[in-house]
N, C-alpha and C positions, 0 to 999 in steps of 0.2 A: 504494500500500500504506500503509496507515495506521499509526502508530506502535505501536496495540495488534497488529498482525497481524504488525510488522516484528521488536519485541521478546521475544522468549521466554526470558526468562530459567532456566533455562543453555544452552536449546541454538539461541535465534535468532541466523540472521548476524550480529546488530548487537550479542550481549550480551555481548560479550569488555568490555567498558569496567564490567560490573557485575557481574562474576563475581571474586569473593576469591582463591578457586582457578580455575585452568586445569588440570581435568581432562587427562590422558592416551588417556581412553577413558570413553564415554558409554553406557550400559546402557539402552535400552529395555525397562520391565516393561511386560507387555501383560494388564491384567487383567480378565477376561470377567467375573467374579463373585466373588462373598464367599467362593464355593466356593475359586475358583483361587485367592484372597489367603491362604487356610486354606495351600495348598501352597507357595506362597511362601512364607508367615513360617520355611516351614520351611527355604528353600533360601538365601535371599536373604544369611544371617550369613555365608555362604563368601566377602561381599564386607568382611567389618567391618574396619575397623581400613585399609584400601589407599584410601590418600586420594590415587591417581589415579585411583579410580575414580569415575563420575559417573552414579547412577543416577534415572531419569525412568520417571514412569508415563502411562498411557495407558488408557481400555478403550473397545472398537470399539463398543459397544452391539450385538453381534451376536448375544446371547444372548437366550432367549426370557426370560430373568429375571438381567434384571442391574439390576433395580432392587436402589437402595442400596450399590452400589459405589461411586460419587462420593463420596457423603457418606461413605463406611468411608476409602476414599484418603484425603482431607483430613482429615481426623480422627485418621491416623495420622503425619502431618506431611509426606505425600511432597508433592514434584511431581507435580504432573497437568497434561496440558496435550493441547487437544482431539485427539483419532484424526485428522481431518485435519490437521491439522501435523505430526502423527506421520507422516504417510505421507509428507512433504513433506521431511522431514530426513532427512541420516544419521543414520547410528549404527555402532556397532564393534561390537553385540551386541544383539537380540532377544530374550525369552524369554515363552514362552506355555503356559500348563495346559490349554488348550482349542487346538481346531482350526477354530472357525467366524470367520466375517469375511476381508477382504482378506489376510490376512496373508502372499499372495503380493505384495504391494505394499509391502512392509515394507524400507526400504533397509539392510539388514542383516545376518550372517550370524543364522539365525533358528535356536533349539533349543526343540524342543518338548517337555511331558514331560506324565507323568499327573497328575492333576489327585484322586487316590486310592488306590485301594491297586491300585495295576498299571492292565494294561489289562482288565477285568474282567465290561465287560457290553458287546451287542448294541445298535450305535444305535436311536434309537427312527425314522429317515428310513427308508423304504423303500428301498431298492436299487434299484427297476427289475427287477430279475428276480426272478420267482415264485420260493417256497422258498430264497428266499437273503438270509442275513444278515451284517452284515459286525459289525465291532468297531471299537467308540469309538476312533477315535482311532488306530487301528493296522490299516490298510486304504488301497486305492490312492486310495480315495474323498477321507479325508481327509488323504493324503498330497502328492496329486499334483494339480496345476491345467496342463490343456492340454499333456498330459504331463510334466512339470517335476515335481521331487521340489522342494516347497515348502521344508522345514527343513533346512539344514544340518546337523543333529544331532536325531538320534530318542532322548531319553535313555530305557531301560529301569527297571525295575527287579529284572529276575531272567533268565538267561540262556533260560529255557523263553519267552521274550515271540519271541526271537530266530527259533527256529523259525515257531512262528506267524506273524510276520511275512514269514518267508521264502517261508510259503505263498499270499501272496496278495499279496505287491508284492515280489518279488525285488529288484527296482531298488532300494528302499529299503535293503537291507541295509548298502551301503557306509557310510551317513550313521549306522547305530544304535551304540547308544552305552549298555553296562548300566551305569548310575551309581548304583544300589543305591537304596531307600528311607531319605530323609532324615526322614518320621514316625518309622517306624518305629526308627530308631538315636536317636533324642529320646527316644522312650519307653524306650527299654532304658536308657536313661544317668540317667533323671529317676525310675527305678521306689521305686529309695530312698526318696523324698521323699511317698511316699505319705499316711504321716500328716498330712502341711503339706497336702495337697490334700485328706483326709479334713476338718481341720477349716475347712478353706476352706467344705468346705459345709454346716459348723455340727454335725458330728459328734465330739465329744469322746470317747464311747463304743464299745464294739465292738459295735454297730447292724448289720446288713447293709445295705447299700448297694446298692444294684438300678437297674444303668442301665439304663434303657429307650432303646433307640435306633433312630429309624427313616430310610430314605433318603428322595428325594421321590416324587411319584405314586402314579397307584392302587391300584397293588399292593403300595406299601410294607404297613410296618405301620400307622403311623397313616390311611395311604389306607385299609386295607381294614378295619383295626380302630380307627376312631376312638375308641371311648369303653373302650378296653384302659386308657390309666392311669388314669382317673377307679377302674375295679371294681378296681386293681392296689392302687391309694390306698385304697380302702374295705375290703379284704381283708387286707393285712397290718396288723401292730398296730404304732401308729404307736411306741411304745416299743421295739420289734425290729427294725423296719428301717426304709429310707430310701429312696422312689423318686426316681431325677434322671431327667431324661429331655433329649434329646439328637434334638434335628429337623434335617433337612437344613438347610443354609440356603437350599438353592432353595423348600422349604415356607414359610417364613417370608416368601423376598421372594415369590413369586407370588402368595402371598396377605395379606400384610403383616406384620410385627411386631403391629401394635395390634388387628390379628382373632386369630393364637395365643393372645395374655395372654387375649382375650374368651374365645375356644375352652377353654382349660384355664383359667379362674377358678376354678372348683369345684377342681378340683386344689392349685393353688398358694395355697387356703385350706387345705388339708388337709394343708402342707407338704410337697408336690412340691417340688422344686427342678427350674423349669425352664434350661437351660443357653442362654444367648446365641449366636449365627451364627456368632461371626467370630471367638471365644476361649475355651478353656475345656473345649472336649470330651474332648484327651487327659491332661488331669489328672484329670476325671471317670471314664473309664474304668478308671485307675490306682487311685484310690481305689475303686473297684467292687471287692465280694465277686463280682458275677453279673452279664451281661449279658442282656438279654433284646430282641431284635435280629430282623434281615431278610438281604436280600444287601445293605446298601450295607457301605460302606467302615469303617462305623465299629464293625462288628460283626466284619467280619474284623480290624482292628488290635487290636480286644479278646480276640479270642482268639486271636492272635498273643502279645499280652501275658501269655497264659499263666490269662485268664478265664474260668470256667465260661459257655458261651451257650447258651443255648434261642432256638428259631428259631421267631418269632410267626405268620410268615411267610417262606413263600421261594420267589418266581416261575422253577422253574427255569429256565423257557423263555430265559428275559432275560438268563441267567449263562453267559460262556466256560467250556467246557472246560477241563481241566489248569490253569485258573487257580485261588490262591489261596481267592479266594471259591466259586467249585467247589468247595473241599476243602471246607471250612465245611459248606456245604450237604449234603455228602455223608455227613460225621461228627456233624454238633452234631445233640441229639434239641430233637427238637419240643416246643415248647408247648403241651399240649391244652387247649383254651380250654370243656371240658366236664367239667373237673375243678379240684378246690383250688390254688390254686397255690402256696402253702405249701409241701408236700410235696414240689413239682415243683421248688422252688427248693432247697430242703433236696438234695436226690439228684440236682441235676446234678455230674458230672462235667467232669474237666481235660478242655479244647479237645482236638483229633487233634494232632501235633508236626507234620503237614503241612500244617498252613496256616501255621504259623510259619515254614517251608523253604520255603515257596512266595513269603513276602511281600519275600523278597530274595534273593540268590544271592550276596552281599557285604556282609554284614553287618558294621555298623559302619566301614563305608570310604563312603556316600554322600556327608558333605562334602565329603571328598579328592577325589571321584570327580569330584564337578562342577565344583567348582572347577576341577580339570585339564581338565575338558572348556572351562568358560568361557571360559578365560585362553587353552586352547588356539585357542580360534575368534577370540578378540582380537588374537591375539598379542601378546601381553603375557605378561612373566615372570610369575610367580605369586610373591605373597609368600616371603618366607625361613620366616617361625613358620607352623605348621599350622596349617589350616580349624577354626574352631571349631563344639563343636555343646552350643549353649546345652542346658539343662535349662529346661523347662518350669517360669514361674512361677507359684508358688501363687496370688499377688499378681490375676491375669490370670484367675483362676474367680472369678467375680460372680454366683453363681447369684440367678436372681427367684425368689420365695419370699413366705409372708405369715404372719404364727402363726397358729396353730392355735387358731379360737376358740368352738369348739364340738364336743366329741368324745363318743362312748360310752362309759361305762365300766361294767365287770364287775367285783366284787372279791371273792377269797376266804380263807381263813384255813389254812393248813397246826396239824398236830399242837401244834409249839411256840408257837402264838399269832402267826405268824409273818403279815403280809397281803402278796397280791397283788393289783394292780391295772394291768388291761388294758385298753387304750385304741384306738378306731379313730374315724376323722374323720367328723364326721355330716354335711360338706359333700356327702359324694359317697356313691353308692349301688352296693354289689354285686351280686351274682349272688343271686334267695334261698334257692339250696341250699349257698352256699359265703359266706353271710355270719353275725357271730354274733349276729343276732336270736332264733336257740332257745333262749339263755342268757338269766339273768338281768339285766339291765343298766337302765343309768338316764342319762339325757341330760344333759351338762353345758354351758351353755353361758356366753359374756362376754358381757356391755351391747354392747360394739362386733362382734359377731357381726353382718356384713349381710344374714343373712338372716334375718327379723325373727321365723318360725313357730318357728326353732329354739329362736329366745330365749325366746318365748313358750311353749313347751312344755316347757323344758327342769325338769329338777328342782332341780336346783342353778344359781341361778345365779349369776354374776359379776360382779364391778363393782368400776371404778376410784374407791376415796377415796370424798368424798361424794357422789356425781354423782345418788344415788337411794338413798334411805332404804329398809332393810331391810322396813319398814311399806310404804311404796308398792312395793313390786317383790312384795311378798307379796297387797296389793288387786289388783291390776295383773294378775297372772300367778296365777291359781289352781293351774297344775300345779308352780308352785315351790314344793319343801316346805323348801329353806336356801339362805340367800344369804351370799355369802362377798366380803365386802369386802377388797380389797389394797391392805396398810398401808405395805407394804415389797417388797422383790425376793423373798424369801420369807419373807415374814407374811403372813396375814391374818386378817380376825375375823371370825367365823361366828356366825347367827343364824339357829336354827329354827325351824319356824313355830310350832312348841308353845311356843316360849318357851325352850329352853336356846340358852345364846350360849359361847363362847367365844374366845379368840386360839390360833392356829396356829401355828407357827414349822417350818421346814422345812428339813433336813440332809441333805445329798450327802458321802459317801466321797470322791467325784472331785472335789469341790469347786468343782463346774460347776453353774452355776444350776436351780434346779427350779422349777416352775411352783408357788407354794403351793395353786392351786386344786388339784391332784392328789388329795393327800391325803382332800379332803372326800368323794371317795367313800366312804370306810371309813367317815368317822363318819355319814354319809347311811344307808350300810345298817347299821349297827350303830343307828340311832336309829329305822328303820324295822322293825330286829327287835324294840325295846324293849330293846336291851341299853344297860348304860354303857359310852360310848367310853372304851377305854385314857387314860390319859393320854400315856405314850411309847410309842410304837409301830415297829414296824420292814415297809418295804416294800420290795418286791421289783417292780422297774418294769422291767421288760425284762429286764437282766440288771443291773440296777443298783439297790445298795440303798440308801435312806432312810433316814431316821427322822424323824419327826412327833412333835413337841412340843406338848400343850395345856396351856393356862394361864386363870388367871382364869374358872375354871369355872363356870356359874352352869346351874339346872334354872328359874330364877324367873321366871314369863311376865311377860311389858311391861305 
């Protein structure tokens, strides 16, 4: 045996001489995927602060997508150390989100839990007998190896699992264990903090916020409806609301990270906020006015949370009975994806209160719960102070994102001289009986817009500093009739093609930055009617009002 095969530091025979601490008791995490590490983060604080405890990770590669798990482990500062050594050592405690791989081979007492919001859906393995389906995770299939009940502890999360369980692996019932959902008691305790995770994702405003969410495969939503955010992004006005969007992370690894960002570019030009694998979804949610969602997990926790959901899609076939996500499906009205969706988001209605009752049976006791369970399969007393249960940090939403640098815009004038201006992203293309091409509008686009026709056609366009002289962008581009150069965070100096120029200057109420190119819609169509632009003017940008300052006026051509 060779020194690397003999040393494992904390838990090879030979590493007591390099260990600071001598643990009491050694924890096996078994992590199949970025999914299962999502359930962990949640469960894992019931160990904080107990420094005999000694916990080690592991994942068997048993999953058909557990790419990107090594590198998420290490990255979070654990131990990792390979599944065959794991199978080779003790341990005082196992614990697994998933039920696929050896994990009858695990020298440990082993508790298994869900990996989502309950037990929820139908495996996708055939069973062997015609007409007959069993449940993820909660079935003799993935309980039992050569008759053996594999886990020492089945944790639940609602006493209804109990039954069902009863009906198709009696034997298991001795080992189950309702230890309540540790998501969900996170987001009830972190709901507060909403606005910290509203402006985490760069919302200072009361914007609606529209999480889009979908689970993985072809039925999900983005399986069946791929290009739903691109028309969701083209169809609301980007001054009103806000799409995040929220993908399994089994989509992400089976098909990578670096193919998504390619997949949704037009999006996350049009400022989507896409939301990262492995952090971030349930502060998303939280800050969500509306979900708009499928059966996975992330759609029932939102409307748990007390979220208006429309349901893009929903495979019943694929969904438990009497579970949670059942309720969901059976209550939330559908998306018609042959109608505005404006109006559709405007009139949804509060979630059913049974999928909330369904998502635990013991609410706000899951840390307690497992903890007691842990400690109980270690034997090992359980700390003195109570299990804690962190509040989700705002810190931890990173949404990808890009500005917005080429939009549509519409503007009009109410009774008191008062303008509005409305904005939607010219990256991405709607539906054309629900997009607002029948209006008057004009295309605004930046220099750094990458895609080159917008800039080219646009009427107004933009540019940083000197980079291109009002004169060449006006040879250059014959559909520009003003170019608006940015002097400042909100200035800049305006040159039309007839010859009037002036400086912009540009005021927020909220005192949160505004785009100075906004404004130039108003003097665009006020110079396009032949009228003279105000000098101060007041706008109305969403629900947020302006004011637009010009200076240094001149009609005089070059």
């Amino acid at each position: 045996m060779s020194t690397a095969d003999r040393l494992l530091v904390p838990v090879g025979p030979d590493s007591a001489p390099w260990r600071t601490i001598s643990p009491h008791r050694t924890v096996l995490v078994i992590v199949h995927t970025v999914t299962a590490w999502n359930r962990f983060a949640d469960i894992l604080p019931v160990f904080d602060s107990d420094r005999r405890v000694q916990l080690v990770f592991t994942f068997p590669d048993a999953s058909a997508v557990s790419a990107g798990i090594e590198e998420h482990l290490v990255a979070q500062g654990t131990r990792v150390i390979p599944w065959e050594r794991a199978l080779a050592a003790d341990f005082d405690l196992a614990l697994s989100a998933h039920h696929s791989g050896d994990l009858h081979k695990v020298r440990a007492p082993l508790a298994v839990l869900s990996h989502g919001m309950g037990y929820t859906k139908y495996s996708h393995r055939d069973t062997g007998t015609p007409g007959h389906r069993d449940t993820y995770g909660l079935s003799a299939r993935w309980l039992l190896r050569g008759g053996e009940l594999t886990p020492a502890s089945i944790i639940l999360t609602h006493h209804e699992q109990l039954d069902r369980l009863a009906a198709v692996s009696a034997e298991a019932l001795s080992s189950a264990f309702v230890g309540g959902d540790p998501c969900f008691d996170r987001l009830m305790v972190s709901a507060h903090r909403r606005e910290h995770y509203r402006r985490a994702l760069g919302v200072h405003d009361d914007r609606t916020i529209v999480a889009v969410t979908s689970t993985w495969g072809s039925r999900s939503l983005f399986g069946t409806n791929p290009d739903l955010i691109a028309t969701l992004a083209a169809e609301l006005e980007l001054d009103s609301y806000v799409v995040a969007v929220i993908l399994h992370p089994n989509t992400w690894y089976a098909h990578s990270p670096a193919q998504i960002r390619l997949w949704l570019g037009d999006c996350l030009r049009s400022g989507v906020r896409l939301i990262p694998p492995a952090e971030g979804w349930q502060q998303t949610i939280l800050a969500a006015d509306i979900t708009i969602g499928d059966n996975g997990s992330v759609s029932g926790y939102s409307a748990a949370a007390g979220r208006p959901t429309l349901l893009a899609t929903f495979p019943v076939a694929d969904v438990v009975p009497t579970s949670a996500i059942d309720a969901l499906g059976q209550s939330s009205a559908r998306l018609n994806l042959h109608a505005a969706f404006e109006p559709q988001i405007i009139a949804a209605g509060p979630p059913d209160p049974r999928i909330r009752a369904l998502t635990t049976s013991v609410p706000s006791e899951a840390s307690a719960r497992h903890r007691a369970e842990f400690y109980r399969l270690m034997h090992l007393p359980e700390p003195q102070s109570p299990a804690i249960l962190p509040q989700y940090d705002a810190d931890q939403l990173r949404p990808m994102t890009q500005p917005v640098s080429s939009w549509w815009a519409s503007t009009s004038k109410d009774a008191d001289g008062n303008y509005t201006v409305r904005r939607w992203p010219a990256s991405v293309v709607g539906r054309p009986d629900y997009s607002p091409e029948d209006m008057p509008r004009h295309l605004v686009a930046s220099a750094d817009e990458p895609r080159r026709d917008l800039f080219a056609n646009a009427a107004i366009c933009v540019v940083n500093g000197p980079a291109a002289t009002p004169s060449t962008v006006f040879r250059e581009r014959p559909a520009c009739s003003m170019v608006a150069v940015r002097t400042g965070p909100a200035t800049c100096s305006l040159v039309h093609r007839t010859g009037w120029t002036a400086d912009l200057a540009v005021f927020s109420a909220t005192n949160h930055p505004v785009d100075p190119a906004i404004p130039t819609s108003v003097i665009h169509d006020q110079l396009a009617a032949q009228r003279t632009p105000p000098e101060t003017f007041e706008i109305l940008l969403g629900s947020t009002q302006i004011t637009a300052a010009l200076s240094q006026v001149s009609s005089k051509a070059e």
